[in-house]
C-alpha positions in Angstrom: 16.0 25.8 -22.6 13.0 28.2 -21.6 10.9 27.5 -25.1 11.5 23.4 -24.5 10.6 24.0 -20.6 7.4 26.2 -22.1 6.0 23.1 -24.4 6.9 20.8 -21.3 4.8 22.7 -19.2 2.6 23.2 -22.5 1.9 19.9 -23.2 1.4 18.8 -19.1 -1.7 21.4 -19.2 -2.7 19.9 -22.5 -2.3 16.3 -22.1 -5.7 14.2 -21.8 -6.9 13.4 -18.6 -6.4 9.8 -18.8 -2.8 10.4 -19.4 -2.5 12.7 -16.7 -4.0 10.0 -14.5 -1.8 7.2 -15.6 1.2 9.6 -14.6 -0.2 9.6 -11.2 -0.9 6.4 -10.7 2.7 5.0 -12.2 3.9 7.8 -9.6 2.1 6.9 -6.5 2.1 3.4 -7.3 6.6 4.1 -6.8 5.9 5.4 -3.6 3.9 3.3 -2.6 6.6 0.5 -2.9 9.3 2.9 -1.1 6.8 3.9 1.9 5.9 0.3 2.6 9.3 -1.1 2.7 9.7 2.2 5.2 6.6 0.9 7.7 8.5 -2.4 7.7 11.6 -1.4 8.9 9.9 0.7 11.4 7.9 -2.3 12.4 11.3 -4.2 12.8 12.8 -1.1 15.1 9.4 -1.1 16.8 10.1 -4.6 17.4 13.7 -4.5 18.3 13.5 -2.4 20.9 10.8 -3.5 22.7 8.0 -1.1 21.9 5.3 -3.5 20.5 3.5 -2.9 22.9 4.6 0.7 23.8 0.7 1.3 23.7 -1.6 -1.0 25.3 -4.4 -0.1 23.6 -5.6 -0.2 19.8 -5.7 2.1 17.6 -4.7 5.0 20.3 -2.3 5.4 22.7 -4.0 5.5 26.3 -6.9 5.8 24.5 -5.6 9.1 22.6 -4.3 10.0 19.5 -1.0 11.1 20.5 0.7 9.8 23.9 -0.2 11.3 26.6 1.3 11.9 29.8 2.1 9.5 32.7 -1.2 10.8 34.8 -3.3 10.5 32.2 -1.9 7.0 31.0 -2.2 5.8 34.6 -5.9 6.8 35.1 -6.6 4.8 31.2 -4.1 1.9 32.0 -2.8 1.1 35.2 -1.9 -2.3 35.1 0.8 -0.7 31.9 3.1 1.7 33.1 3.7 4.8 30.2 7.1 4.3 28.7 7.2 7.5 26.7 9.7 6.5 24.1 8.5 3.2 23.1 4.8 4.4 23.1 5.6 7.0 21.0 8.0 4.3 18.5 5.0 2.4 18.4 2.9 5.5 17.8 4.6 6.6 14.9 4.8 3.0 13.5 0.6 3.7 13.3 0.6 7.1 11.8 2.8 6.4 8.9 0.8 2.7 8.6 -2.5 5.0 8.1 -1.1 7.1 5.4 0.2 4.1 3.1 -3.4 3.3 3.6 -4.6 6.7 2.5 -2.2 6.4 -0.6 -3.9 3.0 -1.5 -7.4 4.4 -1.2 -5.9 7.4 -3.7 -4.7 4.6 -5.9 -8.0 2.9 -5.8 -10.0 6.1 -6.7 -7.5 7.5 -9.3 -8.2 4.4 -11.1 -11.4 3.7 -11.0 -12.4 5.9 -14.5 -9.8 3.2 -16.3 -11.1 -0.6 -14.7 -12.9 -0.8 -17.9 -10.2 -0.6 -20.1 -8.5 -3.4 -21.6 -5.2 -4.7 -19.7 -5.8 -2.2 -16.7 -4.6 -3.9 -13.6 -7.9 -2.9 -11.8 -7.8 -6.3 -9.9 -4.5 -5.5 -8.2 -6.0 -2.4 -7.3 -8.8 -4.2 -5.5 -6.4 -7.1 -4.4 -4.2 -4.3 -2.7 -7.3 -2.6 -0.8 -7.8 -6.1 0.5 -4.6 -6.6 1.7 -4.1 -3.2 3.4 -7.4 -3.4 5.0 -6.3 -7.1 6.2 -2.7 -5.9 7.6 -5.0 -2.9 9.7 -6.7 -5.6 11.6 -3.4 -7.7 11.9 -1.9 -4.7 13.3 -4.8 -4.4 16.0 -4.4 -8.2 16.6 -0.7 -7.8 17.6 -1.5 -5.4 20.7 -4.6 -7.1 21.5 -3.3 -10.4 21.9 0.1 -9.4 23.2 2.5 -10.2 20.4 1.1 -13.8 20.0 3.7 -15.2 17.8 1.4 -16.7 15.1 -0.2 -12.7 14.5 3.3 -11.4 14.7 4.4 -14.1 11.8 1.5 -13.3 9.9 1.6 -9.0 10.2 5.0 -8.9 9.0 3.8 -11.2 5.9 1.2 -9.2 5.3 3.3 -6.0 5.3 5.4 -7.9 1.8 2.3 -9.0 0.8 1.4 -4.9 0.4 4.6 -4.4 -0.7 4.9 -7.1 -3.5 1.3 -6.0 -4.6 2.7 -2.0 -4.8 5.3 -3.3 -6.9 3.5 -5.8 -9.1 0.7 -2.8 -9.8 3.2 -0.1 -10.7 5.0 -2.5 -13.2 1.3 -3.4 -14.3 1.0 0.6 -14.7 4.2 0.8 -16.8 3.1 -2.0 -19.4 -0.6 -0.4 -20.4 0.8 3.1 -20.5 3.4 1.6 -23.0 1.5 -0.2 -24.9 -2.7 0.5 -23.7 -3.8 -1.2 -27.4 -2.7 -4.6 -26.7 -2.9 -7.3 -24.1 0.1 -9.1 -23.3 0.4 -12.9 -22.8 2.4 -13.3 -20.3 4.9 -17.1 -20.3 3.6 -19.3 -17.7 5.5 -20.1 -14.4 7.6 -23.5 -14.3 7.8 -25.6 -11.2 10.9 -24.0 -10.8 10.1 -20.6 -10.4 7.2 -22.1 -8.0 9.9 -23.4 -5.6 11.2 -20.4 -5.6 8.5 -18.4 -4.8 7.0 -20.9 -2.5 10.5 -21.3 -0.5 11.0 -17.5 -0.2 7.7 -16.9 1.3 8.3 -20.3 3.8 11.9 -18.8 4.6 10.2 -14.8 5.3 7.8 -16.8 7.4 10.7 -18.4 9.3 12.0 -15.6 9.7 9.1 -13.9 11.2 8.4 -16.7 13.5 12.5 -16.5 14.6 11.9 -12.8 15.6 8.4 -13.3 17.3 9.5 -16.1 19.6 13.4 -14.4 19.9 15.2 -17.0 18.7 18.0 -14.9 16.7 20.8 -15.7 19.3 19.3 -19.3 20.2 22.4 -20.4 19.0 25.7 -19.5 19.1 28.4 -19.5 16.5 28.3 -20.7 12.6 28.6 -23.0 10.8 27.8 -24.7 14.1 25.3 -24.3 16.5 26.2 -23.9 20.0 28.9 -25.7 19.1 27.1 -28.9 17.6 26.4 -29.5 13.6 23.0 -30.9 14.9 22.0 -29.7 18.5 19.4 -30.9 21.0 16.3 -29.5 19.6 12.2 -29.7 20.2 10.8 -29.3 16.8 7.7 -30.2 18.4 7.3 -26.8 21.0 9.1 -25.0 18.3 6.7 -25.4 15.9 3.6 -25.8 18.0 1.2 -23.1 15.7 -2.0 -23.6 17.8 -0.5 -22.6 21.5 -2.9 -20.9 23.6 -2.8 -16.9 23.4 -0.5 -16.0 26.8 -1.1 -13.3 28.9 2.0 -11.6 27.1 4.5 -12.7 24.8 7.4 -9.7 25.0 10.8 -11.5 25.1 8.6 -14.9 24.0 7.8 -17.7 26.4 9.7 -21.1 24.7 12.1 -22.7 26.3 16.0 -22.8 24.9 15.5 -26.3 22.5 12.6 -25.0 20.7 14.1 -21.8 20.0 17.1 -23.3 18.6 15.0 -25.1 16.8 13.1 -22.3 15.5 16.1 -20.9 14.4 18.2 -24.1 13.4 14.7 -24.6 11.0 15.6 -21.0 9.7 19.1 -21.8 8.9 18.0 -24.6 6.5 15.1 -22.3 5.0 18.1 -20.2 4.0 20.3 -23.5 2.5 17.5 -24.8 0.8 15.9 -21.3 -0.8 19.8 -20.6 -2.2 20.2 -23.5 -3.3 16.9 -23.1 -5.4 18.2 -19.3 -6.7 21.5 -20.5 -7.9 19.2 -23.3 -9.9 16.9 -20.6 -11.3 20.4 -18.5 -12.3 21.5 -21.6 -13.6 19.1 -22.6 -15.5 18.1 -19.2 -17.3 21.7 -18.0 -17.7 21.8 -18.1 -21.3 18.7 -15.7 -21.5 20.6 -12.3 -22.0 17.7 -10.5 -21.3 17.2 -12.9 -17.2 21.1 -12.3 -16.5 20.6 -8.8 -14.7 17.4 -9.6 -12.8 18.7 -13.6 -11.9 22.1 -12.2 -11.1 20.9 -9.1 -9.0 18.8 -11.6 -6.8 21.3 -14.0 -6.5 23.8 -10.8 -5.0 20.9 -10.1 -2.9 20.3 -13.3 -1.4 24.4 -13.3 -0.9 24.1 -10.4 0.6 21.6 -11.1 3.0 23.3 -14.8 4.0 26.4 -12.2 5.2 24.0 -10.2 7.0 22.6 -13.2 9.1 25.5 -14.8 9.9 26.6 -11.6 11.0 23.6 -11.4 13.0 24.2 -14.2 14.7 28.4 -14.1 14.9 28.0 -10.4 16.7 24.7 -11.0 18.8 22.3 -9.2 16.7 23.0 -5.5 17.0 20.3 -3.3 16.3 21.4 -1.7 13.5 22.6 -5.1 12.0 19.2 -7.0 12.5 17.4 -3.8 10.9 19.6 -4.9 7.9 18.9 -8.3 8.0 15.0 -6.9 7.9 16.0 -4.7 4.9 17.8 -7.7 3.3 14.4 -9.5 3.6 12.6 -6.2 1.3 15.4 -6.9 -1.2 14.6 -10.5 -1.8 10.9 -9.7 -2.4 11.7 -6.9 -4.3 14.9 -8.7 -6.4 12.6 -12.4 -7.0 9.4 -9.7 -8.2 11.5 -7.9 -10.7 12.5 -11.5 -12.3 9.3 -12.9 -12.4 7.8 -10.1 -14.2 11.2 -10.3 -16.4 10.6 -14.0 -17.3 6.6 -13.5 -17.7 7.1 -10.8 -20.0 9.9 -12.1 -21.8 8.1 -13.3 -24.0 5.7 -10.6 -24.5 6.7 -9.3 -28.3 6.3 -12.3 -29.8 2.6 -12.8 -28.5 2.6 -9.2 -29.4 3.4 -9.4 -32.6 1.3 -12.5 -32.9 -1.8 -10.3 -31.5 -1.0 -7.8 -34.5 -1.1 -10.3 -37.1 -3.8 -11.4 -36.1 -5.6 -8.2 -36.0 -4.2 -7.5 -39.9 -5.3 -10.7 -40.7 -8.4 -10.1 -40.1 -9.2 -6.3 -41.1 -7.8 -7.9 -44.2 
């Protein structure tokens, strides 16, 4: 065991540095997918209890960087009270927010000596910078104008966003370190997996827009709705995107019809994206290779229908809507994994095609 742990650690001090790097990157690129889904479910908690805007101020607390104490706070802000426990939720929400930043920046600078190399994912790199650096100012927005629904919506989209792109580059990562000679051709997307992708991101918008304007207990009871298969509803004021930024929007400001029908419209975001799933499934069953990744998602998504009926059925416990959040991480995460699975399915043969080619002419 000693001599094999000696040419481990041998061949580590040995190993080229591109190597080294591409070890790195896979590895940061990991934890990067597990810290992100960590600042949404803290942005969820911060949410659900309260603490949005624990902190009036943007990106301090009272303007300082840790909270400080009520005399202080009252001299800064005294139109906002200090609530010590939210404002320091909300605080923490920020700090670990800035170091996923600071682990994209790493990213970006541990692989800047490979962009030029063939099939290096340098644009997803770049693409995640964007996005990071997009969610920041999304973050500011949500104090600044008082948890205006449509910013809300849009930060916790943004926070997937990061986390789909964290994902998407470390399997990037995995596929030139396997194979850094050749460029893959990746199978082209059917409508099909369009819908699918399209619906998830309307029904994670839904969802966002459900939780900003607190309409997770607008109605009661399931299948039903407050007792009616189709209640009294106003789409309309449900669904009005350009309202007027309010003076505060904690606890929302819609009236009892348009949240149902924010949430009634979330119900059959759910109905129509499963029904969509169980298509995909379906369809590529007979693909050995889908059956794991199109069968893991479809447990997910099962999963996660429990969960929100549950929600509602119980009146939306903390611990139970953090779930539901969590349930929302393993969707993006599950439909990912299968779209890379279907795109590179097919990968060996344009491989091998590649290779032939390459004989063929050296020949």
């Amino acid at each position: 065991m000693s001599n094999s742990l000696t040419q481990g650690l041998s061949e580590g001090r040995t190993a080229p540095p591109d190597t080294v790097r591409l070890r790195w990157l896979k590895a940061l690129s990991l934890v990067g997918v597990a810290f992100t889904a960590l600042v949404v479910l803290v942005g969820a908690w911060t949410r659900l209890v309260d603490a949005g805007l624990g902190c009036p101020d943007w990106p301090g607390c009272y303007g300082e960087l840790v909270v400080p104490d009520a005399e202080r706070a009252l001299l800064h802000s005294p139109h906002a009270p200090l609530e010590t426990f939210k404002a320091w939720v909300e605080m923490v929400h920020r700090y670990i927010a800035s170091l996923l930043g600071l682990l994209v920046i790493a990213l970006l600078v541990l692989g800047i000596g490979l962009r030029r190399r063939p099939g290096y994912p340098w644009r997803v790199n770049l693409a995640l910078l964007v996005a990071i650096l997009v969610q920041g100012a999304f973050g500011a927005f949500t104090v600044t104008l008082r948890l205006w629904p449509q910013v809300v919506t849009l930060h916790l989209l943004g926070g997937l966003l990061v986390l789909t792109l964290f994902l998407w580059l470390h399997l990037r990562l995995r596929q030139f370190d396997r194979r850094p000679d050749v460029v893959p051709v990746p199978r082209r997307l059917t409508p099909l997996w369009g819908a699918a992708i399209g619906l998830l991101v309307l029904q994670l918008a839904l969802g966002g827009w459900v939780s900003s304007n607190y309409a997770g207990i607008a109605c009661q009871g399931f299948p039903t709705c407050n007792g009616q298969w189709w209640p009294s509803m106003d789409w309309s004021e449900g669904f009005h995107l350009t309202q007027t930024v309010g003076p505060n929007y904690l606890h929302g400001q819609l009236h009892a019809e348009a949240r149902v029908a924010i949430h009634h419209g979330h119900r059959l975001g759910a109905m129509l994206l499963g029904g969509v799933i169980v298509l995909l499934t379906v369809r590529h069953w007979r693909m050995a290779a889908m059956r794991p990744w199109l069968g893991g998602l479809l447990a997910v998504y099962g999963g996660q229908l429990g969960l929100g009926v549950a929600n509602v059925l119980l009146w939306l416990p903390l611990w139970l809507a953090l779930l539901h959040t969590a349930g929302a991480v393993a969707l993006v995460i599950g439909l990912v994994l299968a779209v890379w699975r279907w795109r590179c399915g097919g990968e060996r043969q344009a491989m091998n095609e590649q290779r032939t080619g390459k004989e063929w002419t050296h020949g």
